[in-house]
C-alpha positions as CSV (number, residue, x, y, z in Angstrom):
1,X,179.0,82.7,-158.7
2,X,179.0,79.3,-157.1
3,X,175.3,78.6,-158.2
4,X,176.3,79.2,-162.1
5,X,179.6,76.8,-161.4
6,X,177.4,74.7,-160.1
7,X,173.9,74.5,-162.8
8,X,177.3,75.1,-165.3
9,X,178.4,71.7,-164.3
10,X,174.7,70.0,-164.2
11,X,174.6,70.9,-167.5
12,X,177.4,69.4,-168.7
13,X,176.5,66.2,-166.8
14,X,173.3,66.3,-168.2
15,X,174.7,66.8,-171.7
16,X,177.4,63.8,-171.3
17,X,174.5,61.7,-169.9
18,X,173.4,59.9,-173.5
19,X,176.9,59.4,-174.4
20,X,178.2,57.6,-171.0
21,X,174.6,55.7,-170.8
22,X,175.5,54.2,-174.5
23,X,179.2,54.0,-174.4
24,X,178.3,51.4,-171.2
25,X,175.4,49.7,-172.8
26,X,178.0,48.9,-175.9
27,X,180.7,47.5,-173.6
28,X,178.4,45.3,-171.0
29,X,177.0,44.2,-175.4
30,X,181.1,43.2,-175.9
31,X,181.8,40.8,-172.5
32,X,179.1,38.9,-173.2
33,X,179.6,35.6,-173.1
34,X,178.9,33.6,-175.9
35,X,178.7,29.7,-176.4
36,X,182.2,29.7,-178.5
37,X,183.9,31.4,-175.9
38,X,182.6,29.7,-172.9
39,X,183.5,26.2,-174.9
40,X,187.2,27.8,-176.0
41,X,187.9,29.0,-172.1
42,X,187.0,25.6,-170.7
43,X,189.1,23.8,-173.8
44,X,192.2,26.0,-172.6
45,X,191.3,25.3,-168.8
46,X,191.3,22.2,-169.1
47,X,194.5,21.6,-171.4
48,X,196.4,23.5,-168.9
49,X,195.3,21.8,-165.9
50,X,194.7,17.8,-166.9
51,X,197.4,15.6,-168.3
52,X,196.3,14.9,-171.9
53,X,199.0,12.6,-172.8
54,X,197.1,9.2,-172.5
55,X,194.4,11.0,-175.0
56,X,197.8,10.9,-177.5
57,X,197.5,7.7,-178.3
58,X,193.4,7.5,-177.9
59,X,191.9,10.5,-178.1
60,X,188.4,9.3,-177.6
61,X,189.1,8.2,-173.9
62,X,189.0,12.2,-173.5
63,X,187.1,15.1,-174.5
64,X,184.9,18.4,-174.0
65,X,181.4,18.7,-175.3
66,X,178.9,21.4,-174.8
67,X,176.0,20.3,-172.6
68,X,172.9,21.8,-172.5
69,X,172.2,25.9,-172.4
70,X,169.9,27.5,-170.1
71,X,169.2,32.0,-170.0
72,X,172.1,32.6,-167.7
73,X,174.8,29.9,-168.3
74,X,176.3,27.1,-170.4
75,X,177.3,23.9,-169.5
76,X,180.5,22.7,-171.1
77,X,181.4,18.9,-170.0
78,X,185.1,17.5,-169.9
79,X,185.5,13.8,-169.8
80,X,188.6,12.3,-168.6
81,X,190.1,9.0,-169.7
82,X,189.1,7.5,-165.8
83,X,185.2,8.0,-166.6
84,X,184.9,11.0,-164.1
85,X,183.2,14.1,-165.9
86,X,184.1,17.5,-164.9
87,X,180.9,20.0,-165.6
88,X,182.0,23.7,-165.9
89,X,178.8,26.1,-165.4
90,X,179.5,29.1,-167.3
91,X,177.8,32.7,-166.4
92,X,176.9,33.9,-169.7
93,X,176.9,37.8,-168.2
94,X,179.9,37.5,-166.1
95,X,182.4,34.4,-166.9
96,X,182.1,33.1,-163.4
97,X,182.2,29.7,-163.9
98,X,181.6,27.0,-161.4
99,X,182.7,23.5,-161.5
100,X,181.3,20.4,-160.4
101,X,183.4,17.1,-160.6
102,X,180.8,13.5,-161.3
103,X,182.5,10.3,-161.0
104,X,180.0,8.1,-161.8
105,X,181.6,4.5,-160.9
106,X,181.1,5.6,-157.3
107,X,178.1,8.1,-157.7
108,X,180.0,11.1,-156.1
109,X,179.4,14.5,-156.9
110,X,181.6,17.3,-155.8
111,X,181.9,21.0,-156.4
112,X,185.6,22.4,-157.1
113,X,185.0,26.2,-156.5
114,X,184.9,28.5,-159.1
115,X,187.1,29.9,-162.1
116,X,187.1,33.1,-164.0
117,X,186.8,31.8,-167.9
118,X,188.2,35.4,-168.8
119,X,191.5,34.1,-167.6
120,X,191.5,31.4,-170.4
121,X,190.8,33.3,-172.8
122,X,193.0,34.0,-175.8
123,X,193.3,37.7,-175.4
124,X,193.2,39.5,-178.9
Protein backbone atom coordinates (compact mmCIF):
# COMPACT_ATOMS: atom_id res chain seq x y z
CA UNK A 1 0.00 0.00 0.00
CA UNK A 2 2.49 2.63 1.02
CA UNK A 3 4.90 1.75 -1.94
CA UNK A 4 1.90 2.51 -4.57
CA UNK A 5 1.05 5.96 -2.42
CA UNK A 6 4.37 6.49 -2.77
CA UNK A 7 5.43 5.61 -6.95
CA UNK A 8 1.57 7.16 -7.14
CA UNK A 9 2.94 10.40 -5.96
CA UNK A 10 6.37 10.14 -8.12
CA UNK A 11 4.33 10.03 -10.84
CA UNK A 12 2.46 12.88 -10.43
CA UNK A 13 5.61 14.77 -9.64
CA UNK A 14 7.19 13.52 -12.53
CA UNK A 15 4.13 14.46 -14.62
CA UNK A 16 3.94 18.16 -13.10
CA UNK A 17 7.66 18.40 -13.75
CA UNK A 18 7.49 20.19 -17.53
CA UNK A 19 4.83 22.36 -16.39
CA UNK A 20 6.56 23.83 -13.00
CA UNK A 21 10.09 23.87 -14.98
CA UNK A 22 8.31 26.28 -17.70
CA UNK A 23 5.87 28.09 -15.62
CA UNK A 24 9.37 29.30 -13.66
CA UNK A 25 11.42 29.83 -16.74
CA UNK A 26 8.39 32.34 -18.04
CA UNK A 27 8.41 34.23 -14.76
CA UNK A 28 12.41 34.60 -14.10
CA UNK A 29 11.69 35.79 -18.57
CA UNK A 30 9.04 38.66 -16.87
CA UNK A 31 11.49 40.38 -13.83
CA UNK A 32 13.90 40.91 -16.13
CA UNK A 33 15.28 44.03 -16.10
CA UNK A 34 15.25 45.97 -18.95
CA UNK A 35 17.06 49.34 -19.87
CA UNK A 36 13.50 51.42 -19.67
CA UNK A 37 12.85 50.10 -16.45
CA UNK A 38 16.13 50.43 -14.82
CA UNK A 39 16.13 54.32 -16.32
CA UNK A 40 12.21 54.78 -15.05
CA UNK A 41 13.18 53.34 -11.30
CA UNK A 42 16.19 55.58 -10.99
CA UNK A 43 14.00 58.64 -12.56
CA UNK A 44 11.35 57.94 -9.64
CA UNK A 45 14.27 57.41 -7.07
CA UNK A 46 15.64 60.11 -7.65
CA UNK A 47 12.46 62.60 -7.84
CA UNK A 48 11.61 61.32 -4.52
CA UNK A 49 14.62 61.70 -2.80
CA UNK A 50 16.56 65.07 -4.38
CA UNK A 51 14.99 68.51 -4.23
CA UNK A 52 14.21 69.33 -7.91
CA UNK A 53 12.97 72.71 -7.37
CA UNK A 54 16.15 74.71 -8.51
CA UNK A 55 15.90 72.46 -11.90
CA UNK A 56 12.31 74.62 -12.16
CA UNK A 57 13.69 77.36 -13.24
CA UNK A 58 16.81 75.63 -15.17
CA UNK A 59 16.30 72.35 -15.91
CA UNK A 60 19.66 71.70 -17.51
CA UNK A 61 21.65 72.23 -14.08
CA UNK A 62 19.93 68.61 -13.42
CA UNK A 63 19.29 65.47 -14.98
CA UNK A 64 19.46 61.54 -15.51
CA UNK A 65 21.18 59.93 -18.47
CA UNK A 66 21.83 56.27 -19.19
CA UNK A 67 25.56 55.55 -18.98
CA UNK A 68 27.05 52.82 -20.47
CA UNK A 69 25.54 48.86 -20.43
CA UNK A 70 27.58 45.94 -19.59
CA UNK A 71 25.93 41.72 -19.52
CA UNK A 72 24.78 42.07 -15.94
CA UNK A 73 23.87 45.78 -15.22
CA UNK A 74 23.09 49.28 -16.40
CA UNK A 75 24.48 52.40 -15.36
CA UNK A 76 21.94 55.18 -15.09
CA UNK A 77 23.70 58.67 -14.06
CA UNK A 78 21.94 61.51 -12.07
CA UNK A 79 23.42 64.90 -12.14
CA UNK A 80 22.60 67.41 -9.58
CA UNK A 81 22.67 71.18 -9.95
CA UNK A 82 26.07 71.21 -7.43
CA UNK A 83 28.16 69.17 -10.14
CA UNK A 84 28.20 65.95 -7.96
CA UNK A 85 26.92 62.81 -10.10
CA UNK A 86 25.22 60.07 -8.47
CA UNK A 87 25.85 56.65 -10.56
CA UNK A 88 23.10 53.98 -9.87
CA UNK A 89 24.49 50.32 -10.97
CA UNK A 90 21.45 48.40 -11.82
CA UNK A 91 21.37 44.37 -11.73
CA UNK A 92 19.75 43.52 -14.88
CA UNK A 93 18.53 39.86 -13.25
CA UNK A 94 17.69 41.11 -9.91
CA UNK A 95 17.07 45.02 -9.44
CA UNK A 96 19.72 45.37 -6.89
CA UNK A 97 21.06 48.43 -7.55
CA UNK A 98 24.12 49.96 -6.01
CA UNK A 99 24.97 53.58 -5.79
CA UNK A 100 28.02 55.45 -5.99
CA UNK A 101 28.12 59.24 -5.33
CA UNK A 102 31.29 61.29 -7.67
CA UNK A 103 31.84 64.81 -6.72
CA UNK A 104 34.22 65.74 -8.99
CA UNK A 105 35.38 69.45 -7.74
CA UNK A 106 36.99 67.47 -4.89
CA UNK A 107 37.72 64.08 -6.59
CA UNK A 108 35.75 62.02 -3.95
CA UNK A 109 34.11 58.96 -4.60
CA UNK A 110 31.70 57.30 -2.25
CA UNK A 111 29.41 54.28 -2.26
CA UNK A 112 25.75 54.97 -0.72
CA UNK A 113 24.60 51.28 -0.17
CA UNK A 114 22.16 49.73 -2.12
CA UNK A 115 18.44 50.10 -3.36
CA UNK A 116 15.87 47.80 -4.62
CA UNK A 117 14.71 49.56 -8.19
CA UNK A 118 11.53 47.27 -7.80
CA UNK A 119 10.43 49.62 -5.07
CA UNK A 120 10.35 52.57 -7.65
CA UNK A 121 8.65 51.07 -9.86
CA UNK A 122 5.16 52.05 -11.15
CA UNK A 123 3.41 48.89 -10.36
CA UNK A 124 0.75 47.98 -13.11
Amino acid sequence: MKKTIITALLISIHLAMPALLSSSCTNASKSEITAEMAYQGVSNYCHSTYDWSIAEDNPSVMSIEMGEETDSAYLVVFRSYTGAFVNFYVNKTSGTTRVEEYVPVLDIKSESGTIDLFDYLEQE
